[in-house]
C-alpha positions in Angstrom: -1.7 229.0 56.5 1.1 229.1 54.0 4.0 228.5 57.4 1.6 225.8 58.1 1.5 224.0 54.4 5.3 224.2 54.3 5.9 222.2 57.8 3.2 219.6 56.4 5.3 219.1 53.4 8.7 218.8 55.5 7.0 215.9 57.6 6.2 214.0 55.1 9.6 214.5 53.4 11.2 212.8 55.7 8.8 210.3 56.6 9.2 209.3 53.3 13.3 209.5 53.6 13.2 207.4 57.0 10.8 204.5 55.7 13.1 204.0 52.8 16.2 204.0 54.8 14.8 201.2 56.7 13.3 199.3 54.0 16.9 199.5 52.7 18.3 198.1 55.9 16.1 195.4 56.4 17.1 194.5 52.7 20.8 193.4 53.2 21.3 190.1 52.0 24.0 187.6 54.0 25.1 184.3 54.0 27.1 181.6 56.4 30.9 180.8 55.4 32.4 177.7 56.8 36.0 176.3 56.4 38.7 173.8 57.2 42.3 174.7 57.9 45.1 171.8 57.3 48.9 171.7 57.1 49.8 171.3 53.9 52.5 168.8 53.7 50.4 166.4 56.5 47.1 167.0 55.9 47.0 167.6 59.7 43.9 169.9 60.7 45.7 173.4 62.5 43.4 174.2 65.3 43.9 178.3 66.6 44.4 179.8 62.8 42.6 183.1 62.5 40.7 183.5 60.3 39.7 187.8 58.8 38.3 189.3 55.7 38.4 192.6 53.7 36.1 193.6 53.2 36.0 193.6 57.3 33.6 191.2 58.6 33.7 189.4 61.9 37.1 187.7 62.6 37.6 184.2 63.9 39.3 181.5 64.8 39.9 177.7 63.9 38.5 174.9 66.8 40.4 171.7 67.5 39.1 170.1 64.7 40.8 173.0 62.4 37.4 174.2 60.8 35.6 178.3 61.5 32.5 179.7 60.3 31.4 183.2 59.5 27.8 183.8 60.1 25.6 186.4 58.4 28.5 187.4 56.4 26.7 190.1 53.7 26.9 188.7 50.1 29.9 190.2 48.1 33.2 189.1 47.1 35.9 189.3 50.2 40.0 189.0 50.1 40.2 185.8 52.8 43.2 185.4 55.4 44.2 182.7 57.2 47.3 183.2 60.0 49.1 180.9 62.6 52.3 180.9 64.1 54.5 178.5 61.9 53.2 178.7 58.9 52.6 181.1 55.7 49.9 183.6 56.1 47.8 182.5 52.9 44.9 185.1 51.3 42.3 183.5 48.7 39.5 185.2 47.6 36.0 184.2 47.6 32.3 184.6 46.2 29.0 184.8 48.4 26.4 185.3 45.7 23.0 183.8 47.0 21.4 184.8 50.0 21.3 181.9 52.9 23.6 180.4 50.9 26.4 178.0 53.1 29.7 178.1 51.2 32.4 176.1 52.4 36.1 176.7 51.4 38.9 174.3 52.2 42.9 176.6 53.2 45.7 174.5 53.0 48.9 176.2 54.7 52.2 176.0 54.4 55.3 175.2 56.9 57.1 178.2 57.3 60.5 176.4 57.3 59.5 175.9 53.4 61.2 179.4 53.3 64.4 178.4 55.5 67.2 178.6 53.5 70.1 175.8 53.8 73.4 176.5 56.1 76.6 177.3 54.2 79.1 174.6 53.2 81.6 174.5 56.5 85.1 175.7 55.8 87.3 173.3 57.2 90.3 175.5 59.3 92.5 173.7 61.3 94.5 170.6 60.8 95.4 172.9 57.8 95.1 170.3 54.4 97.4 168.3 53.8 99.1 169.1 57.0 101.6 166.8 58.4 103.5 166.2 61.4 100.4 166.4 63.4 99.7 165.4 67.6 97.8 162.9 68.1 94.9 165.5 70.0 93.8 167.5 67.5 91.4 170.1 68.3 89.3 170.4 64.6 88.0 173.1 63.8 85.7 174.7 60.9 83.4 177.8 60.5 79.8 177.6 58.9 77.0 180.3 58.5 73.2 180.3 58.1 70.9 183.1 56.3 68.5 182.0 58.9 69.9 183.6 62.8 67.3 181.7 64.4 68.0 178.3 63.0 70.4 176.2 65.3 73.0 174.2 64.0 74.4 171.2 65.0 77.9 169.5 63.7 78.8 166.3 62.9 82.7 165.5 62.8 83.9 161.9 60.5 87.1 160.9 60.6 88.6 158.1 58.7 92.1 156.4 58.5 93.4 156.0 55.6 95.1 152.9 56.0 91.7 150.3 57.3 88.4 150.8 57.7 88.4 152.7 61.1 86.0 155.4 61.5 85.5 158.1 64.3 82.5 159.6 64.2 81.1 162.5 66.1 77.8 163.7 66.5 75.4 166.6 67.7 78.5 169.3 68.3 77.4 172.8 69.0 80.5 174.3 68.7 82.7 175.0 65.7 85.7 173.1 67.4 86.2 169.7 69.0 89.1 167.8 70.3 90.1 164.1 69.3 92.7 162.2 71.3 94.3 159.1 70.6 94.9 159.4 67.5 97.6 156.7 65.6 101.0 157.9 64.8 102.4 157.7 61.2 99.0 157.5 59.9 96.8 159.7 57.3 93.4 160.5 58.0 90.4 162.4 55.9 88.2 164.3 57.5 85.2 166.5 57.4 82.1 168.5 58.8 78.2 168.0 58.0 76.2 170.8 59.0 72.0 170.3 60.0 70.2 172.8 61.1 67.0 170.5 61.5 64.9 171.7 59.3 67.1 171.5 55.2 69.0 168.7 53.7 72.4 168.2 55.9 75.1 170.4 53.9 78.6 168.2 53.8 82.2 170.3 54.0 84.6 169.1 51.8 87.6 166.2 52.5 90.9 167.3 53.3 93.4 164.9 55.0 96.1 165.1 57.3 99.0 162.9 58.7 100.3 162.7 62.4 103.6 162.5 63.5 105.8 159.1 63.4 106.3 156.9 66.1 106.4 158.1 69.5 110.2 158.2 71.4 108.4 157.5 74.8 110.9 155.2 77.0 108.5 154.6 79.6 105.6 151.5 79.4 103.1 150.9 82.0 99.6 149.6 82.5 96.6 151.3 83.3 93.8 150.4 85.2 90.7 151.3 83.6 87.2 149.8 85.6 89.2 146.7 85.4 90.4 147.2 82.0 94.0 146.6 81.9 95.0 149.2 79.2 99.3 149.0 78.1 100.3 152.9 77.6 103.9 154.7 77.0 104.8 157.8 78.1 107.9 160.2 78.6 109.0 162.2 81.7 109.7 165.6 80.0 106.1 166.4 78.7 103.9 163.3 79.6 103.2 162.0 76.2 100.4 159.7 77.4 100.0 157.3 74.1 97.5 154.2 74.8 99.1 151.5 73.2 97.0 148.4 73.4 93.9 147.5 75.6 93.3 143.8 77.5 97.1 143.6 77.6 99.9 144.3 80.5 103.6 143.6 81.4 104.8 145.4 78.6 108.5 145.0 78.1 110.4 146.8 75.4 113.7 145.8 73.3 115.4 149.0 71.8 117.6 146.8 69.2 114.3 144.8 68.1 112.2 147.9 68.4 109.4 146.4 69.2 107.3 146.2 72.5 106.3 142.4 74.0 103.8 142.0 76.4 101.1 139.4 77.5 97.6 138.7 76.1 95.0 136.2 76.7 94.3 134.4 74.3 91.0 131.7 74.3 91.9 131.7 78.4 95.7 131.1 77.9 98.4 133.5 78.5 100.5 134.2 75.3 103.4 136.5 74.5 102.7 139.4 71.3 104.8 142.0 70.0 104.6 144.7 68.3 105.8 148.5 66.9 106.4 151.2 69.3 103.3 152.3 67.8 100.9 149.1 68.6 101.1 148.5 64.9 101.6 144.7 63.5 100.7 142.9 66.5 102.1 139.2 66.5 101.8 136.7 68.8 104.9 134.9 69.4 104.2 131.8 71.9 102.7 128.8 71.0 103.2 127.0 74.6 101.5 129.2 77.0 103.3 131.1 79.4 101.6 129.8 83.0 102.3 130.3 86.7 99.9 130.8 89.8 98.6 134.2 88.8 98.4 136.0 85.2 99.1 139.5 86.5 102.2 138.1 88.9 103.9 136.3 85.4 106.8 138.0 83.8 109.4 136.7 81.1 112.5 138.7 79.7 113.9 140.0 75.9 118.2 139.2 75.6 119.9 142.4 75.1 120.1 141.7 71.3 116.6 141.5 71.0 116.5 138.5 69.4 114.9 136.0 72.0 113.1 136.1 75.0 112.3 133.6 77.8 109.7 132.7 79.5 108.4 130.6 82.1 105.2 127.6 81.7 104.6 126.3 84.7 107.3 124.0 85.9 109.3 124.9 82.4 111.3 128.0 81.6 111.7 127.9 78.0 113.3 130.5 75.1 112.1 131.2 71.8 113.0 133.3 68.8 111.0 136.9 68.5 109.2 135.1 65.5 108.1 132.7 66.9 110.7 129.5 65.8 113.2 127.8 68.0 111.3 127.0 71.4 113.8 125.4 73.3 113.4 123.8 76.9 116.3 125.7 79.2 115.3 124.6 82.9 112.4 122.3 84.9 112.0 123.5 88.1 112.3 121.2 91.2 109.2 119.5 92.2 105.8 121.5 93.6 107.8 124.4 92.2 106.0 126.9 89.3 108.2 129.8 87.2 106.3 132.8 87.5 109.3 135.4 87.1 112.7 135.3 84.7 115.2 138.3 83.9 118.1 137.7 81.6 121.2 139.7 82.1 122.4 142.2 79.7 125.3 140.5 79.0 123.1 137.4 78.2 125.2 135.1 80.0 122.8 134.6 83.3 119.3 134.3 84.2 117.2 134.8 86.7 113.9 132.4 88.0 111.5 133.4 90.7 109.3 130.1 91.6 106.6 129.6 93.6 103.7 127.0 95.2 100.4 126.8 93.5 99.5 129.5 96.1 102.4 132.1 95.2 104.4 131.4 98.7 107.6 129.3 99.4 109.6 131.2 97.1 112.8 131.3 95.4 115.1 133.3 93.5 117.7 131.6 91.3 120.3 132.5 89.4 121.1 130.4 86.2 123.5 129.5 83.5 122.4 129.4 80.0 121.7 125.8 80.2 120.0 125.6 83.4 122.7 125.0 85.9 122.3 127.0 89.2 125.0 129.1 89.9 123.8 130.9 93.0 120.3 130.8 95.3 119.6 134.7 96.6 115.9 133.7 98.2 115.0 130.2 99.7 111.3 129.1 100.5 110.8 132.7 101.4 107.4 132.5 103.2 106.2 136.0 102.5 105.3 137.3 98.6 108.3 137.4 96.5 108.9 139.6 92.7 110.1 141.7 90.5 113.4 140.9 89.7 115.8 142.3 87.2 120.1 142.4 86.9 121.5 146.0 86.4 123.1 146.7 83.5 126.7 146.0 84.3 125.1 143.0 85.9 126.6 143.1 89.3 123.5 144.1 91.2 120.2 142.7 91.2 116.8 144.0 92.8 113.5 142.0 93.8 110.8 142.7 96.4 109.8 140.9 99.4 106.9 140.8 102.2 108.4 141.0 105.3 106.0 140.5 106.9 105.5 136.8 105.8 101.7 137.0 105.8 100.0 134.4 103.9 96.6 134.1 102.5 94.1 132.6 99.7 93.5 136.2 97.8 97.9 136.7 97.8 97.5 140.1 99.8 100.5 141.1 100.6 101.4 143.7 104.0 105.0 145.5 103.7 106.7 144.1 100.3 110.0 146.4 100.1 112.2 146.2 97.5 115.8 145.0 98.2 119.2 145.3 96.3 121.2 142.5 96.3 125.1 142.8 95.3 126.7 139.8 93.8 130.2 140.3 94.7 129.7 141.4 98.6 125.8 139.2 99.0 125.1 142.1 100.7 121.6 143.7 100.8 120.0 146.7 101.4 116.3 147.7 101.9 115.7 150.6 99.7 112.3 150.8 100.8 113.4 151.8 104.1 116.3 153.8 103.4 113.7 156.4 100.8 111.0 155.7 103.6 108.3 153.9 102.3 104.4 155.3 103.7 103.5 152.8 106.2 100.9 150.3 105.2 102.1 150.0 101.6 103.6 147.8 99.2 106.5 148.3 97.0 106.2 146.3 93.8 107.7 145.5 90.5 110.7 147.4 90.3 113.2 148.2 87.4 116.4 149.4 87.0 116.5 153.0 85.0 118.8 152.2 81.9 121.5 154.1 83.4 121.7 152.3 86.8 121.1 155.9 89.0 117.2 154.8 89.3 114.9 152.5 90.5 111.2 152.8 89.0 108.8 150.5 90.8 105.1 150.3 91.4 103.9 151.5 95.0 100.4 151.3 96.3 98.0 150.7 99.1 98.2 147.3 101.2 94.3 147.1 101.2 94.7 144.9 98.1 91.8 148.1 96.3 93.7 151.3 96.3 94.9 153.2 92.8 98.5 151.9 92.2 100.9 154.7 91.5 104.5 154.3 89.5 107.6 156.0 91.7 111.4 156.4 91.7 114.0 155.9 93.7 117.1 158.1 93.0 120.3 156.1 94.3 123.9 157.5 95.7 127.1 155.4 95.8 126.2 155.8 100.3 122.8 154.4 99.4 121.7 156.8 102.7 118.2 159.2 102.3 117.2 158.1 99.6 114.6 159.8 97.8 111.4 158.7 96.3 109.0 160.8 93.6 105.7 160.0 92.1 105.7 160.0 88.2 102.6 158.4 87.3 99.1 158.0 89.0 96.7 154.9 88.2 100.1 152.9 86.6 101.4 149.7 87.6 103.9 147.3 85.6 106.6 149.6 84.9 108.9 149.2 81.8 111.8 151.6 81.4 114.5 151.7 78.0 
């Protein structure tokens, strides 16, 4: 009886424990927490944020319209997080007092790159400030950190000349280096780096300054053909110092006692004569009468050895005129139907020589004149093939020009086989030089010049298809003028000048 009192008390013990425990379950009191998550700077909603509390409770995350909501969350007070990739993790905490209650909490977040710290101010290396003496390529170059590894930076290189308004800027560079070319002699320039790595203000290097070297010594001018752009260069045979001189422009002709470089320009659809420094500097047009003939690119016109003049044909009219411009004087009219395309004057500047032409380049002549426009001797009559490029030696008792052999005519001035020919004025002989340093068949030799010293012949030499790249070559002559031999100096150059 007593074993049987005792388990009747132990049941009811914990009957008693159980129906409390689930009176105190069925007690706990919860809520609903709903939210909206934005960028901060945009106001943007951020869709994909998740969303936890601590207390733990059920985690979740953002829909496309940035907002979440916590359901049956027990009443208490909870530590909030909000995370998404990009932005700072923010924590908040909150207050669910009422039960059923629908509290609503608004989590602005901010952009990461709020923490991204700015690159370092580039140090500017090499040109070295202050440096002078300077090529005109000049690979720049700098070094630059950021704090931030993951950050990528990109470059932006200004140069500015010191002596106008130019500017040369350079943009988007990855690398801590980059090359400029064609850069002016004599001249200063500033330069320096701006740093961005696209997220902070761009960071600017200092200015330091440099100064190339002086005017180039390059005794070798030529034209370039660039898509059509006729582009005037100089260069050198020792180390091809390629210097663009002037762009639009060709038949450059230098003058070492004027030091200055002449060639032609249009000009409001004439064709004028300019000068200028070895450099392209202080460009000056010297013609006021045009100089004219059947065909821009086939017109030519000489300096005198002094340096002082130069002539030039117009049409029917070969004139001469002071380098600055004064003193046009009318030297010799042509015969009738005739046009001056061509003139050389002798270094002695006691002869000169005329090339005319038809309207359609054909029937030529090559005359040699006195100073006042007598002719003293005829080396060409009414050629019927293509005739050019004529120039006196220096001792002035040889003279070279070009010729089609083959006497083909037509409306676009094609020529077939032009050779170059030397002509000696106290024998008349002449001599195909073209054949003698065997010329490619189905080519044209074209412009040629004597080298200062007499031993050479540099001359332009290209396809007859009237479309091929023109190439610049020499001749090197012997006293036998047998086997001669030609070499290829320059490719896409035509017009050579040598002094």
């Amino acid at each position: 009886m007593k074993n049987f009192l005792k388990l009747t008390i132990i049941l009811v013990a914990l009957f008693s424990l159980f129906s409390c425990r689930e009176d105190l379950i069925s007690k706990t009191k919860t809520a609903t927490l709903r939210g909206v998550v934005t960028a901060k700077e945009s106001g943007t909603a951020l869709s994909n944020v998740r969303i936890t509390t601590s207390p733990t409770t059920e985690a979740v995350t953002t829909d496309a319209s940035g907002t979440f909501e916590i359901k049956d969350i027990p009443i208490g007070d909870y530590s909030l997080k909000a995370e998404a990739d990009g932005y700072v993790t923010k924590a908040m905490g909150i207050s669910i007092k009422t039960e059923g209650q629908i509290s609503s909490v608004a989590i602005e977040l901010l952009d990461d790159k709020t923490l991204n710290s700015s690159p370092a101010i580039p140090d500017l290396i090499t040109p070295a400030n202050n440096a002078v003496d300077q090529p005109l390529s000049i690979n720049f170059s700098w070094n630059c950190s950021d704090p931030d590894t993951k950050d990528i930076l990109k470059y932006t290189l200004i140069l500015k000349n010191s002596g106008n308004t130019d500017v040369i800027e350079i943009n988007d560079i990855k690398e801590k280096n980059y090359e400029v070319k064609n850069l002016k002699y004599g001249t200063t320039y500033f330069w320096q780096v701006i740093v961005n790595d696209g997220v902070n203000t761009p960071v600017y290097s200092v200015s330091n300054k440099f100064t190339t070297s002086n005017s180039p010594l390059n005794r070798l001018h030529y034209v370039q053909n660039n898509n059509g752009k006729l582009t005037l260069v100089s260069n050198n045979l020792e180390n091809n110092n390629l210097f663009t001189l002037k762009e639009n422009a060709w038949r450059p002709r230098k003058n070492n006692s004027a030091n200055l470089i002449a060639y032609l320009k249009s000009v409001a659809g004439d064709i004028h004569i300019f000068t200028s420094k070895p450099d392209g500097s202080a460009e000056f047009q010297v013609t006021k009468i045009p100089i004219g003939g059947f065909n821009s690119k086939e017109l030519d016109y000489s300096w005198n050895q002094s340096g002082t003049q130069l002539i030039y044909g117009s049409f029917d009219k070969l004139y001469k005129i002071n380098k600055d411009g004064t003193g046009t004087t009318l030297i010799y009219t042509a015969p009738a139907g005739e046009f001056i395309t061509e003139c050389d004057w002798s270094y002695d500047e006691a002869k000169i020589a005329v090339k005319t032409n038809n309207i359609n380049g054909y029937n030529s002549n090559i005359r040699i004149l006195d100073l006042i426009g007598n002719v003293l001797t005829t080396i060409v009559n009414n050629s019927i093939g293509a005739v050019g490029g004529i120039n006196f030696s220096v001792d002035g008792k040889k003279f070279i020009f070009c010729q089609d052999v083959s006497n083909y005519q037509d409306s676009s001035y094609r020529q077939l086989d032009t050779r170059i020919f030397l002509y000696e004025f106290t024998t008349t002989t002449l001599t195909d030089l073209s054949d003698l340093s065997k010329k490619t068949l189905g080519t044209n030799d074209l412009d040629p010049r004597f080298s200062p010293n007499n031993a050479e012949i540099i001359f332009t030499n290209t396809s007859n298809d009237g479309i091929s790249t023109k190439n610049i070559q020499k001749i090197s002559l012997d006293l036998s003028l047998q086997n001669l031999q030609r070499t290829t100096l320059f490719t896409n150059a035509e017009m050579p000048d040598w002094q």
